[in-house]
Every structure is written in structure tokens, then in C-alpha cells.
N, C-alpha and C positions, 0 to 999 in steps of 0.2 A: 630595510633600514628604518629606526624608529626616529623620523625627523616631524616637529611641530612647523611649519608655518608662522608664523605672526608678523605680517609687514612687510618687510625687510628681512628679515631677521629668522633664523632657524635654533630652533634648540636642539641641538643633536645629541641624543642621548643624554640631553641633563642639561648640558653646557649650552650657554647661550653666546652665539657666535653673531656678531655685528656686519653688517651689510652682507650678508650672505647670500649665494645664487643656489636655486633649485640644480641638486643633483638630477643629470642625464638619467631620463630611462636605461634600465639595467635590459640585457636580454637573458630570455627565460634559459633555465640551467642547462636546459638539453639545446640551446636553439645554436644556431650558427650566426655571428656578428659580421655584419660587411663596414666595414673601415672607409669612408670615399675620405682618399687622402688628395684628390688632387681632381681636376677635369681628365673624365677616361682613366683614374686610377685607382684602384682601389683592392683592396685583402681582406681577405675573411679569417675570420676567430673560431674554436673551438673549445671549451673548456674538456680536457679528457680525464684520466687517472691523478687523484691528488693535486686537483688545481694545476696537473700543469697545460699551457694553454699550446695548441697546434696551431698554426699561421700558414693559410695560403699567398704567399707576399705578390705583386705587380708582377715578379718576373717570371711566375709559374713555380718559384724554387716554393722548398718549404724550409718554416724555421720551429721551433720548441723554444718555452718560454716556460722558466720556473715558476710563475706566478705565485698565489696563495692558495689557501685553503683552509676548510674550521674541520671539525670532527664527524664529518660524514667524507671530508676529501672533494668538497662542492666549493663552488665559487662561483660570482656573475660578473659578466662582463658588460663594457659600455663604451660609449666612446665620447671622451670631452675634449673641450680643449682647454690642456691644464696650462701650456705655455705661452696662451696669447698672441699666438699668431696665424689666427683663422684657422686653420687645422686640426682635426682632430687629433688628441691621445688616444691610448688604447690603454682601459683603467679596469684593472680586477679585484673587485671586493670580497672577502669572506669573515663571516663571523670566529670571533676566538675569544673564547671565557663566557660571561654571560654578558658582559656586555660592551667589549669592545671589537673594535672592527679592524680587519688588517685590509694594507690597500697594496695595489703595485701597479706603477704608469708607466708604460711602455712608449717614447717615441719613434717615427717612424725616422730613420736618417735616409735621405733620398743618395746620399755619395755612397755608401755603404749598400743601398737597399734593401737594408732591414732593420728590424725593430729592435731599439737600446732600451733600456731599463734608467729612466728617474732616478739621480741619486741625490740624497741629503747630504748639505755638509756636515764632515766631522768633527769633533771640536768644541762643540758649541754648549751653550748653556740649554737644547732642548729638554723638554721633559719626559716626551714620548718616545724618541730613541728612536723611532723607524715611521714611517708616515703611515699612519691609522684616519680612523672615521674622517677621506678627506672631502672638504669643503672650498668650496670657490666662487671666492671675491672678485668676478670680470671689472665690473667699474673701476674697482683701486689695485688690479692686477695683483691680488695678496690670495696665497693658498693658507688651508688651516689643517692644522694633524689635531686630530682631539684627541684623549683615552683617559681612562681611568687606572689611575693606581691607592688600591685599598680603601678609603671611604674619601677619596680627592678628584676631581676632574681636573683636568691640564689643559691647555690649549698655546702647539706651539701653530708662530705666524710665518710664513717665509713669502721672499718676493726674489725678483730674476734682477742678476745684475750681470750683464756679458754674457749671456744665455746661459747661467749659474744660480741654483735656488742660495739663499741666502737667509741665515735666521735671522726674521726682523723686528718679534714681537715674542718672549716669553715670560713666562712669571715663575716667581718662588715663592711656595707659602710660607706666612709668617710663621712663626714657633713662640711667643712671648706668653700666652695664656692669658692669665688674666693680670698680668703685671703692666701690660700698656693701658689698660683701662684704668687704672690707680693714678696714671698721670695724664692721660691725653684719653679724655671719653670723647669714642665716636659713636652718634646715634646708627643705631642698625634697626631692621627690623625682620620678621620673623623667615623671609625670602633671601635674606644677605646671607651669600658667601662666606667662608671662611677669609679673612684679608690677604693677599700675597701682593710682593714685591714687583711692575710691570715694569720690563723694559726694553725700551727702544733701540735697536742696534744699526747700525750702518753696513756694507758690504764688509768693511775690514773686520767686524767682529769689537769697534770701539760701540760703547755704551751713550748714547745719543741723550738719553731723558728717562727718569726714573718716576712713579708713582705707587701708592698703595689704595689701593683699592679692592671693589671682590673678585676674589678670586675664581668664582663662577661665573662672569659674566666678562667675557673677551671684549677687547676694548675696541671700538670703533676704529676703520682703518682709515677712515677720512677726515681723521684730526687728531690733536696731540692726546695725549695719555693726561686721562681726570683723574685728580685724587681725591681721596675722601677727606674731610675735615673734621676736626674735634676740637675738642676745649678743654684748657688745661685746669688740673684739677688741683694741685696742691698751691699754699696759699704761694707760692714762688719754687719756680724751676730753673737751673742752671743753665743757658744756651750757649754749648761751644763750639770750639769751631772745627773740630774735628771729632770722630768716638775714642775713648780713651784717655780725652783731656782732662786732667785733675783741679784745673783753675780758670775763672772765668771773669769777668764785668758783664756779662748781659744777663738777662733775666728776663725768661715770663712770668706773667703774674695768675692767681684765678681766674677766670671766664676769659681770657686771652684767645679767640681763634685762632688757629692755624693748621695748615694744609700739610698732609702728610706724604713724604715723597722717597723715603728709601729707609732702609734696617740693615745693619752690620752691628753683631756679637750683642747687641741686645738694646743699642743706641739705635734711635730712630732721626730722621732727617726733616726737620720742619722747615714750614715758610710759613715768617708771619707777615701780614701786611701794615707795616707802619702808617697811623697817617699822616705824620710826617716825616716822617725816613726813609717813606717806600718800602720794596720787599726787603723782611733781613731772613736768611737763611743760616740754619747754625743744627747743632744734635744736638738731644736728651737722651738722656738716660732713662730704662724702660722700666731697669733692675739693679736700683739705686740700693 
């Protein structure tokens, strides 16, 4: 897997993922994986034909496991712990396209005595759709699916709620071109991101906290969602209070900072800081 180091922090395949833990040793493609699930317990792995994986389990029995595979029909196995609760998963990687990575995490269920398949919620605003190049946050108990679609990097977040993955962090990249720059310039520089939409969700699927920021670089899981700020450009802009509002009394004016936090149909969501009125939040218009 092609992961940089720096810190903290991994860039996995492009994408710069925040607090991130060094991925487990993989075992080598022909070897045999032993799983200690427990004191005196433990299963060994095989990866066989087409990624799918063989399991000697605790009780002697055997199981088969669809696992993954890229276009040799190889995959490597490892064992983490993706759920946080001292025990190891049983995690199968394989390459697919040229650069993204498919995953699949096996737990062990001790009632059952045997190993279940990781599943993602459905529903969701992910980007990646199935859990790819994953990553793991142990300090803030957050997993990362990365991937790329077309010349974009994604990066969905999930965390356990009721021993249930939950999407907790994803983004949407902006679409406005060069039309938010005519009203609201934000400095960037030759390393920035394309801008996207980041947000924060709760177990239920309600939307917690919104920001724009880049959209290559996964936002920190040990604190709120930063946004980028700009300055507005025309000698006055309309602030209303919802998008689609055709009348208003507020007004930014030229060099005006303010902090940018959400986009719907082409209105974007500012916060400006009064210094005496405190924060006022309100939309502009991108594509006036």
C-alpha cells in the first residue's frame, strides 16, 4: 500500500487523512495468518482462489469467506483491531484500478463462532460506497474509507454507535467554478484542494455542523470542522437568510471577512464576525 508517514498523519494514496494509525503488517500472499482472538484462542487465515479467504476457527470447524481481490485474484491479509475492543479483526486488502484499494473486515462473533463480515450503513451521504483504502483513528475511535473517483479523492469517516459503524464525517465537492471567486476570494495556494462541502453527522443521520474547506485534506477527528475564509469582493453583497431569497436589509460590504460553511444550488453559507453584533450568519449568492 502506498502510505507516506508525516507525524501524525498519513497520506494515503494522495489524501491526507488526520490522526491516523499505522496500518498492521499485512501477511505475505502465500503465508498463513493466525488470528489470537482471545487467551488459548485463536484461527488461522488463508487467502486461496480469487481472494476467497479459508478460516481454521477455535472449534476445529472450517469457514470460507468471500473476501476481495484485484486482477491477479491476490489479496493480503492482517489482523486489526477495527472495533475497539482489544481484539483483533480479520482485514483483507486488495488492489483494484490503478489506484484504489478494496478492503473487507471480518469479525469474529464468539455466540456464533465464527467470523461475520463489517457492514456499512446504507443510506448515507458516503462517497466511496463500499469501505476501500481503510484507515484507523484508535485515539478518536474514527475509521476512514478513502478512494478515488475520476481526478477526485473522497474520504468517508465512520465511528461505532451500539456496536453500529455510523457515517460521521463526509464531504461533497463544490461545483461553482469560478463564480464563488467573483464574490467571496479565498486565498489558496498551489497544494489546496479542490473546495468541498464537510459534514458532521450524528448516529441518526441528522447533520451536526457544516464547513468548506479542501477537499483533500480529511479534517481532524479531534475537533470541530475548520473552514476556509475569504473576502468579499463586490462593493456590496446581499446576506439572506435563507438560498432562494429574493429581498433582504443585510449587507456585506468589500474586504468584509467571513468564514465559509455550506453551498446549496449555487448560494453559499457565510459567517461574518460583527464587532458588535457578534457572529451573523446568512447566504450569498455565488451565481448572481
Amino acid at each position: 500500500m502506498n502510505e507516506i508517514t508525516r507525524g501524525r498523519c498519513v497520506l494515503l494514496f494522495g489524501l491526507a487523512l488526520a490522526d491516523c494509525a499505522p496500518v498492521a503488517q499485512a501477511a505475505a500472499a502465500d503465508a498463513e495468518l493466525r488470528i489470537v482472538l482471545g487467551p488459548g484462542t485463536a484461527a488461522t487465515a488463508r487467502v486461496e482462489t480469487q481472494g476467497t479467504i479459508a478460516l481454521l476457527l477455535p472449534s476445529g470447524r472450517q469457514q470460507r469467506l468471500d473476501g476481495v481481490a484485484d486482477a491477479d485474484g491476490n489479496a493480503r491479509l492482517s489482523q486489526l483491531d477495527v472495533d475497539f475492543d482489544g481484539r483483533p479483526e480479520l482485514v483483507a486488502r486488495a488492489s483494484v484500478g490503478q489506484v484504489n484499494e478494496a478492503v473487507a473486515v471480518y469479525r469474529f462473533d464468539p455466540k456464533q463462532g465464527r467470523f461475520v463480515p463489517l457492514t456499512l450503513p446504507t443510506g448515507s451521504h458516503a462517497q466511496c460506497g463500499e469501505l476501500m483504502g481503510l484507515d484507523v483513528d484508535a485515539a478518536n475511535r474514527t475509521l476512514s474509507s478513502s478512494c478515488r473517483s475520476g481526478p477526485m479523492w473522497y474520504a468517508d469517516l465512520y465511528r461505532y454507535h451500539a456496536g453500529r459503524l455510523y457515517l460521521y464525517r463526509a464531504e461533497r465537492v463544490l461545483m461553482l467554478g469560478d463564480a464563488l471567486e467573483a464574490t467571496i476570494f479565498v486565498k489558496q495556494t498551489a497544494d489546496t484542494g479542490p473546495m468541498a462541502v464537510w459534514s458532521t453527522y450524528d448516529p441518526a443521520g441528522k447533520v451536526l455542523e457544516t464547513a468548506i474547506s479542501d477537499g483533500l485534506v480529511a479534517p481532524r477527528n479531534d475537533r470541530p470542522l475548520l473552514p476556509f475564509s475569504g473576502e468579499v469582493v463586490p462593493a456590496r453583497v446581499p446576506l439572506h437568510a435563507r438560498p432562494g431569497d429574493t429581498s433582504t436589509r443585510r449587507y456585506l460590504v468589500r474586504g468584509d471577512r467571513v468564514e465559509l460553511l455550506d453551498e446549496q444550488d449555487g448560494w453559499v453559507k457565510v459567517r461574518y464576525a460583527n464587532p458588535t453584533r457578534g457572529d451573523i450568519v446568512g447566504w450569498v449568492n455565488a451565481n448572481p
